[in-house]
VONUMI-265532 format. One record per residue: residue number from 0; x, y negated, z negated of N, C-alpha, C in turn. Coordinates in Angstrom, 1 decimal. Layout:
<sites>
SITE   k     nu     nv     nw    cau    cav    caw     cu     cv     cw
SITE NUM      X      Y      Z      X      Y      Z      X      Y      Z
...
</sites>
This chain:
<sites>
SITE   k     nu     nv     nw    cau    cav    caw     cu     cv     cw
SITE   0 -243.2  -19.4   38.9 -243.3  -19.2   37.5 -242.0  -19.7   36.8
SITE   1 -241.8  -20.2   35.7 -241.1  -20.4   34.6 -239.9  -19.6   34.8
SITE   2 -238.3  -20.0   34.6 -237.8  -19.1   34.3 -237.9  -18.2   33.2
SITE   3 -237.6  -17.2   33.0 -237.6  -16.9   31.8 -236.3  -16.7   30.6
SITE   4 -236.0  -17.0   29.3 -235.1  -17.2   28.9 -235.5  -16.5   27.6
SITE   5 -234.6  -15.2   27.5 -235.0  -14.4   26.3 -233.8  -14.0   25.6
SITE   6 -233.5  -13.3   24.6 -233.2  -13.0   23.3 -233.3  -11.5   23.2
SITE   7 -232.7  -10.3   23.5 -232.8   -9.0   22.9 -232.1   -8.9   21.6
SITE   8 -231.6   -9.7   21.2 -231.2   -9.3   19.7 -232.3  -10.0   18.1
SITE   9 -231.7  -10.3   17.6 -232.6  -10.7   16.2 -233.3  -11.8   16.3
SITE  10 -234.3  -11.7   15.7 -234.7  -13.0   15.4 -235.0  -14.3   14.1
SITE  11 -234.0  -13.9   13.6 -234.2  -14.6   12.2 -233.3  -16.1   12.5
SITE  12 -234.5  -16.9   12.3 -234.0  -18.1   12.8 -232.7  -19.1   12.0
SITE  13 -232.3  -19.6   12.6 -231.1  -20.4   11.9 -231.6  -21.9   11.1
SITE  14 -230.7  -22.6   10.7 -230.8  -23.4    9.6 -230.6  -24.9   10.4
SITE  15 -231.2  -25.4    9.9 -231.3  -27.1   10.3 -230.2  -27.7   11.4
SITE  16 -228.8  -27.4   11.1 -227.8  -27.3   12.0 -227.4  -26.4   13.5
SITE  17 -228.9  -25.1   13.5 -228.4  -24.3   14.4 -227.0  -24.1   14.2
SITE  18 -226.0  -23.5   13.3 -225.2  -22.7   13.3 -225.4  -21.7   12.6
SITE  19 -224.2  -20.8   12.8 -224.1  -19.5   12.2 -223.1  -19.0   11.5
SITE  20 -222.7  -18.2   10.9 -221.4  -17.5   10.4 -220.8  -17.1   11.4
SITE  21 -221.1  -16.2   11.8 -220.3  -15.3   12.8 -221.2  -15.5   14.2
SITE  22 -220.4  -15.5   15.3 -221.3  -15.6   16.3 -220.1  -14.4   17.5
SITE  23 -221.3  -14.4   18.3 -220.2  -13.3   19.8 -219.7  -14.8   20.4
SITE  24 -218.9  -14.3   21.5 -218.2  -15.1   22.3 -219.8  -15.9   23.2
SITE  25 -219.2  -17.4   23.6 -220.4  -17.5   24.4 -221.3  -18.6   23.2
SITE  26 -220.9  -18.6   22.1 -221.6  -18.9   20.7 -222.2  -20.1   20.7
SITE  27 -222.5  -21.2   21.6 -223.4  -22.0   21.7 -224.2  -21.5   22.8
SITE  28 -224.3  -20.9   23.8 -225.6  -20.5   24.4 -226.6  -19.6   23.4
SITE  29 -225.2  -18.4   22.8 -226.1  -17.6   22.3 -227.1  -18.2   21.2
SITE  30 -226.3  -19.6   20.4 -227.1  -19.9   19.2 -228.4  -20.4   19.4
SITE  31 -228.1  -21.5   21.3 -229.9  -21.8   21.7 -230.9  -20.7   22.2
SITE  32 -230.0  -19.4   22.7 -231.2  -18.8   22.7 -231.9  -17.8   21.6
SITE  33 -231.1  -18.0   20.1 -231.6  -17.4   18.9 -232.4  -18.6   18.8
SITE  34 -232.2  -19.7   19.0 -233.4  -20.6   17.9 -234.3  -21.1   18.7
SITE  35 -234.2  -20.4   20.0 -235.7  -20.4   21.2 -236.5  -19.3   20.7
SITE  36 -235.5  -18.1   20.2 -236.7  -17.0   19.8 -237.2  -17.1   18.9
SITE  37 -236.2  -18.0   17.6 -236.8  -18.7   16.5 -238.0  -19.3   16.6
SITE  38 -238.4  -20.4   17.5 -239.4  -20.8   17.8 -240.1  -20.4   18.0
SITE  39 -239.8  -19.2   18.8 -241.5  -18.4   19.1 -242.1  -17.6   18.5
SITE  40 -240.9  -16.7   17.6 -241.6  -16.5   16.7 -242.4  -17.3   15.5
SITE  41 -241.6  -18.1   15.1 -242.3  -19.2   14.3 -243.9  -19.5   15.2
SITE  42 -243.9  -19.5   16.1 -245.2  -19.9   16.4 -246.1  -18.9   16.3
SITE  43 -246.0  -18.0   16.6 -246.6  -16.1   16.4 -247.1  -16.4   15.2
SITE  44 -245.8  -16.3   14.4 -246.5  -15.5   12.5 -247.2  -16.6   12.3
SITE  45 -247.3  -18.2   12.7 -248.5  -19.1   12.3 -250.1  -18.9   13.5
SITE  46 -249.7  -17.9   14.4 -250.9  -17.9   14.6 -251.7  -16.5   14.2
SITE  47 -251.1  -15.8   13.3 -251.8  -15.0   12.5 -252.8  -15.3   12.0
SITE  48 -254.2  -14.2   12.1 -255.3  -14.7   11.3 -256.3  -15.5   13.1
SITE  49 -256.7  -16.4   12.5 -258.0  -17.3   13.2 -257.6  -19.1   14.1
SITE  50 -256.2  -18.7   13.6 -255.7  -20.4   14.1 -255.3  -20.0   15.5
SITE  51 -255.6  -21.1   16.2 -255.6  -21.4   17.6 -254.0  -22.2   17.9
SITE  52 -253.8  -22.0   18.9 -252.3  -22.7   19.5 -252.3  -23.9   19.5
SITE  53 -253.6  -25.0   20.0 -254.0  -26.1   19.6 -253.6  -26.5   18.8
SITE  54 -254.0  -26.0   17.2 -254.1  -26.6   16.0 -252.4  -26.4   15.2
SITE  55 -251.6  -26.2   16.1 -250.1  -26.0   15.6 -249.9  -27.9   16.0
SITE  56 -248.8  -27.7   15.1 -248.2  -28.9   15.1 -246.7  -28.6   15.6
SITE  57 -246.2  -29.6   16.0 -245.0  -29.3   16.7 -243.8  -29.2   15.4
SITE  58 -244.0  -30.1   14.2 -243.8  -29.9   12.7 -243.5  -28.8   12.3
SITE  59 -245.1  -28.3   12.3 -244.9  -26.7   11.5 -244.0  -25.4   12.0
SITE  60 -244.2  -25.6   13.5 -243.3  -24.9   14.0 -241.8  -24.5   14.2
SITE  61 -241.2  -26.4   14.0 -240.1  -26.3   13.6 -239.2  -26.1   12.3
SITE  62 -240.3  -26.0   11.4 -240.1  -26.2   10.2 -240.4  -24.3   10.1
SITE  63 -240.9  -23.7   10.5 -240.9  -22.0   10.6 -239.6  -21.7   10.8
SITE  64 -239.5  -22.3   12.0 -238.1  -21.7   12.9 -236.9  -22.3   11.8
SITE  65 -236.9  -23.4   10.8 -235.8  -23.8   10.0 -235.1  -24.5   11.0
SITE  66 -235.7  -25.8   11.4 -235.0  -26.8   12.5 -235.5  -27.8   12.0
SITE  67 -234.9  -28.9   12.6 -235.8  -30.4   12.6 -236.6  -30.1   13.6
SITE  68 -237.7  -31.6   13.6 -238.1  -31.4   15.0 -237.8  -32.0   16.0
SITE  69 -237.0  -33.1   15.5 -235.7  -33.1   16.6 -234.9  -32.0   17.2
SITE  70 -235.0  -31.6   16.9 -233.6  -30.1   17.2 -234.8  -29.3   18.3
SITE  71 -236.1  -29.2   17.8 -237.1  -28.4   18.9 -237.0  -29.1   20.1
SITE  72 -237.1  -30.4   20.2 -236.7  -31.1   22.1 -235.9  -30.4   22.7
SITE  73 -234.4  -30.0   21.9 -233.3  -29.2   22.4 -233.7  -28.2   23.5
SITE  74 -234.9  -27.5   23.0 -235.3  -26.1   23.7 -236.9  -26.5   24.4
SITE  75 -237.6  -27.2   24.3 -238.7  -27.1   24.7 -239.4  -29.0   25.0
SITE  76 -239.9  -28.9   25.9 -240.1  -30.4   26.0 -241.2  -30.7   25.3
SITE  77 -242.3  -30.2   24.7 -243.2  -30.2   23.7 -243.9  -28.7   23.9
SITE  78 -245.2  -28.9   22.8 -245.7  -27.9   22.6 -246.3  -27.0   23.3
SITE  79 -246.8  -28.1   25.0 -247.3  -27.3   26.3 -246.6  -25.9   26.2
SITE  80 -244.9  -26.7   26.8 -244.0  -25.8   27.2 -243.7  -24.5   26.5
SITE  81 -243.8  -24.7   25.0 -243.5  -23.5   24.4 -244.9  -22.4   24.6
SITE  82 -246.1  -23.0   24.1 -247.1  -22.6   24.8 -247.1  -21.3   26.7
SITE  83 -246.5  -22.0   27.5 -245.7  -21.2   28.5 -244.9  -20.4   28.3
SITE  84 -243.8  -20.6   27.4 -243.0  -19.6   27.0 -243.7  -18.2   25.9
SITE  85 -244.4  -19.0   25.3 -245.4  -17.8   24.2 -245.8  -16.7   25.5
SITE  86 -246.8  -17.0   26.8 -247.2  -16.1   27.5 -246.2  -16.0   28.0
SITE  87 -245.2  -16.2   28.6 -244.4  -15.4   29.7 -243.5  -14.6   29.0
SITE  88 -243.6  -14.3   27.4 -242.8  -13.8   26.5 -243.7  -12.2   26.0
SITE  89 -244.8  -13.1   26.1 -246.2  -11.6   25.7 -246.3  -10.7   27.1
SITE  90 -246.6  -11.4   28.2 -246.6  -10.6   29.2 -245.5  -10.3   29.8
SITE  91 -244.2  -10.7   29.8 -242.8   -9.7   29.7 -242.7   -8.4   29.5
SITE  92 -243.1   -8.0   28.2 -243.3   -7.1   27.5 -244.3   -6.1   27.9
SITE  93 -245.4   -6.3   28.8 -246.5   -5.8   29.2 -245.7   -5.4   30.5
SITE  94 -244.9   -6.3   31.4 -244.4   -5.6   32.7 -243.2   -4.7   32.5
SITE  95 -242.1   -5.0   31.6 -241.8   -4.0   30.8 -241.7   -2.9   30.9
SITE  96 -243.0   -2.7   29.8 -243.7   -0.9   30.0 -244.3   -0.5   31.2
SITE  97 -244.6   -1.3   31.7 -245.4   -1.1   33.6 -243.9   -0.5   34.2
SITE  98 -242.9   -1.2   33.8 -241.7   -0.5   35.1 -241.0    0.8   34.4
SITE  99 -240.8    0.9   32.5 -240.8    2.0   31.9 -241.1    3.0   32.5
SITE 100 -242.9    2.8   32.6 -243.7    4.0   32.6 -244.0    4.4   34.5
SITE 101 -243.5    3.2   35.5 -243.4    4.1   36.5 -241.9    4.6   36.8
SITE 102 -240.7    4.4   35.9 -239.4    4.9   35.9 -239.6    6.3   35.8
SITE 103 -240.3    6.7   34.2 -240.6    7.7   34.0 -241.7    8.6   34.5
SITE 104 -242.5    8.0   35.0 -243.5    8.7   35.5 -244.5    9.3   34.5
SITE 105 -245.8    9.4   34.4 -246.6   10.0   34.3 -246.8   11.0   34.4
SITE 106 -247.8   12.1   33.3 -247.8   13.0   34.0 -249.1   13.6   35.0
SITE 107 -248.8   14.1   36.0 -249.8   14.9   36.8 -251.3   14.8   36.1
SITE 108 -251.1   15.7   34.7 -252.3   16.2   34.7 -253.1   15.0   33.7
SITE 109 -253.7   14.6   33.4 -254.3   13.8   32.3 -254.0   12.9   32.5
SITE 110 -253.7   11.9   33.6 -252.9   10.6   34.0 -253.9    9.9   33.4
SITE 111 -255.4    9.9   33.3 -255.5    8.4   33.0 -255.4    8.7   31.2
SITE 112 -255.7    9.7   30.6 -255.6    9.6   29.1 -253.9    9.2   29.0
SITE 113 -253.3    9.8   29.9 -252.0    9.5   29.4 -251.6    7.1   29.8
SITE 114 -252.2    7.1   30.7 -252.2    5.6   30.9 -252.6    4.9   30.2
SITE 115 -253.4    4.9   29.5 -254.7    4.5   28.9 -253.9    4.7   27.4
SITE 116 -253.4    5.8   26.6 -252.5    5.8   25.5 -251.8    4.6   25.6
SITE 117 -250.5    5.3   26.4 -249.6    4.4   26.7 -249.8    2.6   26.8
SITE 118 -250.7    2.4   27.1 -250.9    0.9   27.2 -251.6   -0.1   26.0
SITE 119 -252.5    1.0   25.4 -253.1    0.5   24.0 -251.9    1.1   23.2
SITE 120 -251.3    1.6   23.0 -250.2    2.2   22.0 -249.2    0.8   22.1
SITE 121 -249.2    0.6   23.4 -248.5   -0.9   23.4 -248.6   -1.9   23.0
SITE 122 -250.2   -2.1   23.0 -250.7   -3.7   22.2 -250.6   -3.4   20.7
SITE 123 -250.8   -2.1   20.2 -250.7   -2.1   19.1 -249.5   -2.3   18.3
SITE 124 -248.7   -2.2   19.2 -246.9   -2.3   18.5 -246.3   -3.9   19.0
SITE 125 -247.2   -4.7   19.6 -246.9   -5.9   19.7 -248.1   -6.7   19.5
SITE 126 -248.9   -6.9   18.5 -250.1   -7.1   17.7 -250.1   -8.6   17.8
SITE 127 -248.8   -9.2   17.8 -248.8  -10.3   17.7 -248.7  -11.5   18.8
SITE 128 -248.3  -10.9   20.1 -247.8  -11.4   21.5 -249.9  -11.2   21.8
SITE 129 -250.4   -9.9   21.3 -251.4   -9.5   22.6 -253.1  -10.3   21.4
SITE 130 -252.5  -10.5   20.7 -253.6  -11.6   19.5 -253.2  -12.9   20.1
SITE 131 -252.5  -13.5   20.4 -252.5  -14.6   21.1 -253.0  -14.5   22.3
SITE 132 -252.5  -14.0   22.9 -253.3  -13.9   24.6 -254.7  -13.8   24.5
SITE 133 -255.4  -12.8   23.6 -256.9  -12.8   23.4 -257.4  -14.4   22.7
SITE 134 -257.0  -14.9   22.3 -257.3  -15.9   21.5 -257.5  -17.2   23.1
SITE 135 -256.4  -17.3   23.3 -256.2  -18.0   24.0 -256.8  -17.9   25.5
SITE 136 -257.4  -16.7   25.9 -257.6  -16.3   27.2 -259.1  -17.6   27.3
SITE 137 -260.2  -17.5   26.2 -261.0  -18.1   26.9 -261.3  -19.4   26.0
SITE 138 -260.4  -19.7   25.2 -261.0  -20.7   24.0 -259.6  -21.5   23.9
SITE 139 -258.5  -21.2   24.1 -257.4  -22.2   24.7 -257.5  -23.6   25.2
SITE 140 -256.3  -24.3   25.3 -256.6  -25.5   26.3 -256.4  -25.2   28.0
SITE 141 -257.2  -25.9   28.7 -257.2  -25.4   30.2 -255.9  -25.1   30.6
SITE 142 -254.3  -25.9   30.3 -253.4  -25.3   31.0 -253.1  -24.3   30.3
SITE 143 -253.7  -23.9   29.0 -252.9  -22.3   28.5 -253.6  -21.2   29.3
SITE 144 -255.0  -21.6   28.9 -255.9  -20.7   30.2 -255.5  -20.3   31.3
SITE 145 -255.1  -21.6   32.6 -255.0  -20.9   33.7 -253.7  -20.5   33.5
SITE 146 -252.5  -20.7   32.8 -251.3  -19.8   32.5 -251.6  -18.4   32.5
SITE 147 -252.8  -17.8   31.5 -252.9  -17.0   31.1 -253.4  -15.9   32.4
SITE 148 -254.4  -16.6   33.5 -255.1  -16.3   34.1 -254.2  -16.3   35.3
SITE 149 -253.5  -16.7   35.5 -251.9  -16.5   36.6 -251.5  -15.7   36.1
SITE 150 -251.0  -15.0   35.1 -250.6  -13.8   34.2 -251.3  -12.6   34.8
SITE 151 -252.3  -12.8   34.5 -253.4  -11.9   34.4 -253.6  -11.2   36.4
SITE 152 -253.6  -12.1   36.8 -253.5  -12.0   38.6 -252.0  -11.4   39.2
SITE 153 -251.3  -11.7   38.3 -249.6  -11.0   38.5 -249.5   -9.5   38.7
SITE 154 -250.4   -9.4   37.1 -250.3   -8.1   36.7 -251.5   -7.2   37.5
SITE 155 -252.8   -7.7   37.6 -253.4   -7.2   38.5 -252.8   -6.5   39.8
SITE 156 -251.7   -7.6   40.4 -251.0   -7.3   41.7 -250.5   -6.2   41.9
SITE 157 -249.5   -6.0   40.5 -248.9   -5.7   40.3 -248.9   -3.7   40.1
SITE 158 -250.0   -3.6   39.9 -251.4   -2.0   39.2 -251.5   -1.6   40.8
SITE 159 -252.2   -2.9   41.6 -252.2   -2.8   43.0 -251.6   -1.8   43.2
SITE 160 -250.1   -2.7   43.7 -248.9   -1.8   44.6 -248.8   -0.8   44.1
SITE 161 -249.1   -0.3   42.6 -248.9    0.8   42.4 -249.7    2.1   42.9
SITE 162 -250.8    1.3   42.6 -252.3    2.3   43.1 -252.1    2.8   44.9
SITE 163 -251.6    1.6   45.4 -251.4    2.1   46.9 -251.0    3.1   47.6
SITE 164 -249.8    3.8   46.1 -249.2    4.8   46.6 -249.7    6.2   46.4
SITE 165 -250.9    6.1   45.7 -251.3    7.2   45.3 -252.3    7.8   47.0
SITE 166 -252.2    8.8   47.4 -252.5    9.7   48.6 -253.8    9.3   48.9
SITE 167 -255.0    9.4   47.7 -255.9    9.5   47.5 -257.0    8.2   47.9
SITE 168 -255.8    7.2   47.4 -256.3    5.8   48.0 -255.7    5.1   49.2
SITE 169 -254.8    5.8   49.9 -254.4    5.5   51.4 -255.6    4.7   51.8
SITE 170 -256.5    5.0   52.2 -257.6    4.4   53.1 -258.1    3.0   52.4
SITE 171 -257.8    2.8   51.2 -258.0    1.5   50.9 -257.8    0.3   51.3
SITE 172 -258.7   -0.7   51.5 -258.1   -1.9   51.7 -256.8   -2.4   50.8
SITE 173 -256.4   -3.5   50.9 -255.5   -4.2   50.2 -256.6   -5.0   49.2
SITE 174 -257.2   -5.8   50.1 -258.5   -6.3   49.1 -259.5   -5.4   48.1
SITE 175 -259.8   -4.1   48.6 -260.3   -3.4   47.9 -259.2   -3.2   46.2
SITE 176 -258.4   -2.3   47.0 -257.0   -2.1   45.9 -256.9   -3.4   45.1
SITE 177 -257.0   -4.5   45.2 -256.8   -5.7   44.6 -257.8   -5.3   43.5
SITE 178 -259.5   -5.2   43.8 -260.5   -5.1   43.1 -260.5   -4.1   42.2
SITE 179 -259.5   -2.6   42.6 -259.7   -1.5   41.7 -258.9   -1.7   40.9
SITE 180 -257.9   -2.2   41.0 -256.9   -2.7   40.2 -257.4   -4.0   38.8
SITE 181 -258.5   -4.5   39.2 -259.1   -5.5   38.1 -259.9   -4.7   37.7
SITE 182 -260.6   -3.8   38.3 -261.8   -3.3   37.3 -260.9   -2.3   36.4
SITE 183 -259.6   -2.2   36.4 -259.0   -1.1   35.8 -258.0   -1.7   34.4
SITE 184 -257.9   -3.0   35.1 -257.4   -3.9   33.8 -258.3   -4.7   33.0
SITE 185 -259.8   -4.4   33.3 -260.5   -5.5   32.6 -261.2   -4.2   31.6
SITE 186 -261.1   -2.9   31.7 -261.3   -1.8   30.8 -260.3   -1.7   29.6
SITE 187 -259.1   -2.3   30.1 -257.8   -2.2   29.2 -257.6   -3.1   28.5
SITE 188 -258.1   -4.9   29.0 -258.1   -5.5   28.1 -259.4   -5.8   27.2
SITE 189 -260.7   -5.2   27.9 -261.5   -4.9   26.4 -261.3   -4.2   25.4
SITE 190 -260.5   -2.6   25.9 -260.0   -2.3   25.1 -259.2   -2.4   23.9
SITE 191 -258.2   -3.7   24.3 -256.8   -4.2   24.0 -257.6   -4.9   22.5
SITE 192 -259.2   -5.5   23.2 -259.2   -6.7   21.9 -260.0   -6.1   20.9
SITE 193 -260.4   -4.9   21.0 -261.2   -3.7   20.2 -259.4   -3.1   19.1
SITE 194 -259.0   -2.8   19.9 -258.0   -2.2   19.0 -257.0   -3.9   17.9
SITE 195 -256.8   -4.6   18.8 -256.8   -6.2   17.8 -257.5   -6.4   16.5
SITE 196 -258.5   -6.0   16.5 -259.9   -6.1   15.6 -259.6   -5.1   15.0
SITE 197 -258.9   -4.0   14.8 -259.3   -2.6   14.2 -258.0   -2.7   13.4
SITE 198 -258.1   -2.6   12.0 -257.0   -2.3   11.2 -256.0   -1.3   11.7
SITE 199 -254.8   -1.0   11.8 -254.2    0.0   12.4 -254.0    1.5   11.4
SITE 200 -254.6    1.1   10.2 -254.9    2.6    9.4 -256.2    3.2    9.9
SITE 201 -257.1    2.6   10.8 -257.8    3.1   10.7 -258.1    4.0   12.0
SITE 202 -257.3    5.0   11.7 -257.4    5.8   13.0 -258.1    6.2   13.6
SITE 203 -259.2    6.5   12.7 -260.6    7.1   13.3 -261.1    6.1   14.4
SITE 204 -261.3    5.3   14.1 -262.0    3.6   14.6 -260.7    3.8   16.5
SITE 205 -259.9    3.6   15.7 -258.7    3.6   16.9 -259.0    4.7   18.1
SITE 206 -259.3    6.0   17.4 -259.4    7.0   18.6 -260.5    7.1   19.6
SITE 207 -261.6    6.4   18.9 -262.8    6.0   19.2 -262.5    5.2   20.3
SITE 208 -261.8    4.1   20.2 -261.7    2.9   21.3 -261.1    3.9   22.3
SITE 209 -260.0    4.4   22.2 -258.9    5.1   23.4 -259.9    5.9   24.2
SITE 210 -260.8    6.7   23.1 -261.5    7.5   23.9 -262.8    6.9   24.6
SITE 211 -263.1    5.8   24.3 -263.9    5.2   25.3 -263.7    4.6   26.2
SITE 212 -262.4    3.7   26.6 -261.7    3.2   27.6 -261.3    4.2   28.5
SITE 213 -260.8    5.6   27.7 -260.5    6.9   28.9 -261.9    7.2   29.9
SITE 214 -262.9    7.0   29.1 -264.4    7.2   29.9 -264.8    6.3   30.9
SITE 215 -264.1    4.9   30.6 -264.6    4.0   31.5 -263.9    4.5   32.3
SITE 216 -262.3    4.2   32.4 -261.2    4.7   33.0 -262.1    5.3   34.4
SITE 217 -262.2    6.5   33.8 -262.4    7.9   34.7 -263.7    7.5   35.5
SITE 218 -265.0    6.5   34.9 -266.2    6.6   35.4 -265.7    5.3   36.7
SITE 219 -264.9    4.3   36.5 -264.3    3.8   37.6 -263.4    5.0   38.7
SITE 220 -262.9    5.6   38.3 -261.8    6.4   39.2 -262.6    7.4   40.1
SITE 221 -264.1    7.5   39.6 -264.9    8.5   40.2 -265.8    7.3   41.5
SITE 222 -265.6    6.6   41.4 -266.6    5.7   41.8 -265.5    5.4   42.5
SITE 223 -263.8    4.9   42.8 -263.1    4.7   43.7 -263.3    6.0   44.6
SITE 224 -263.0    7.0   44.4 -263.2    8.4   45.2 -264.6    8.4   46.1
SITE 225 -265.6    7.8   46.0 -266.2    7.7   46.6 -266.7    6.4   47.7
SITE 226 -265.6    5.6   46.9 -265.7    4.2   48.0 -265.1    4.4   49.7
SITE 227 -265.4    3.6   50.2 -265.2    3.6   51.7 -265.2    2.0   52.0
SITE 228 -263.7    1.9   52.2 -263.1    0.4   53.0 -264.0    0.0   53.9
SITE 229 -264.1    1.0   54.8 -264.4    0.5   55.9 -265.9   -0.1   56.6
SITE 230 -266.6    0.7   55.3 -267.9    0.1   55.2 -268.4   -1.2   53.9
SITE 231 -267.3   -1.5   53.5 -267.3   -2.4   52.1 -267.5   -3.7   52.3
SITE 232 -267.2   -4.2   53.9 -267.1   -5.7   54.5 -268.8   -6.5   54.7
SITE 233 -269.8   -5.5   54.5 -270.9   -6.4   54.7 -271.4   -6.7   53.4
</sites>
């Protein structure tokens, strides 16, 4: 994968010269990696609404971020690359909360309502990282696709290792665990694109989705409880 090159501070992009008033020590790295986040955001707030990553110009984008588009070469070798960086910036943030939320732990009782919050509570507070990925998941260009779908298999992995530890599923395959682990992400990202579509005032609509993703949730977790590895191979 991509290294990844991020930004926890601001993102208000700089001016044609990439400089600044005041900068920290360090003040030419830090300025490329403000006007790398400039970029990406600039590409976000233009894909608000129905426009596809395709139909960006490499132009508009730099002209968002307040650069030439000369000055975008500096950070990205075209619009593929930034394209790469859009996902590996959205799904960041998704692994993120995955290492948050097993820091903190869950709690015992209501784990999947509490999982299941927690992760749509997430797309909803990054509307704009998880609207792209839906957009792009099946109507993208093929390398954003399988970008997205290498993403998508990470994080699968990733639910895996965690599921393994649970007592309950000891007896699982690894290949099985692989599978419960997708059927458990592909509840989350329907979910994901239900709550995308739903105004965020509209709470009713909202609790509706949570509470039906908790159902699927649970009607998969009943159905792992009764699986058996060992007869799963024919």
């Amino acid at each position: 994968m991509r290294s990844r090159k991020r930004s926890d501070g601001p993102s208000q992009p700089p001016g044609d010269g990439e400089t600044v008033e005041a900068e920290p020590d360090g003040g030419r790295d830090w300025r490329k990696r403000r006007t790398r986040r400039a970029l990406i955001n600039a590409a976000l707030a233009l894909l608000e609404g129905e426009r596809s990553f395709s139909s960006l110009s490499l132009r508009e984008v730099a002209r968002g971020a307040r650069i030439t588009p000369a000055a975008f070469y500096r950070h990205f070798s075209g619009m593929e690359e930034l394209g790469h960086a859009l996902i590996e910036d959205s799904f960041e943030s998704l692994h993120e909360m995955m290492r948050k939320a097993r820091a903190g732990g869950l709690p015992s009782t209501r784990m999947i309502r509490a999982s299941v919050k927690v992760f749509l509570d997430h797309v909803g507070a990054h509307r704009a990282h998880f609207s792209f990925i839906a957009k792009e998941r099946f109507s993208g260009s093929t390398v954003i696709r399988v970008a997205i779908r290498k993403e998508v298999r990470l994080w699968v992995g990733e639910l895996a290792v965690d599921l393994s530890r649970f007592p309950a599923l000891g007896k699982f395959s690894a290949e099985d665990l692989q599978m419960l682990a997708g059927l458990m992400v592909n509840v989350v990202v329907a979910a994901s694109e239900l709550v995308l579509d739903t105004p965020p005032k509209d709470k009713e609509a909202l609790t509706r989705i949570y509470r039906h993703a908790e159902k699927q949730m649970r009607l998969v977790m009943l159905g792992a409880g009764a699986w058996d590895s060992s007869r799963s191979s024919g």
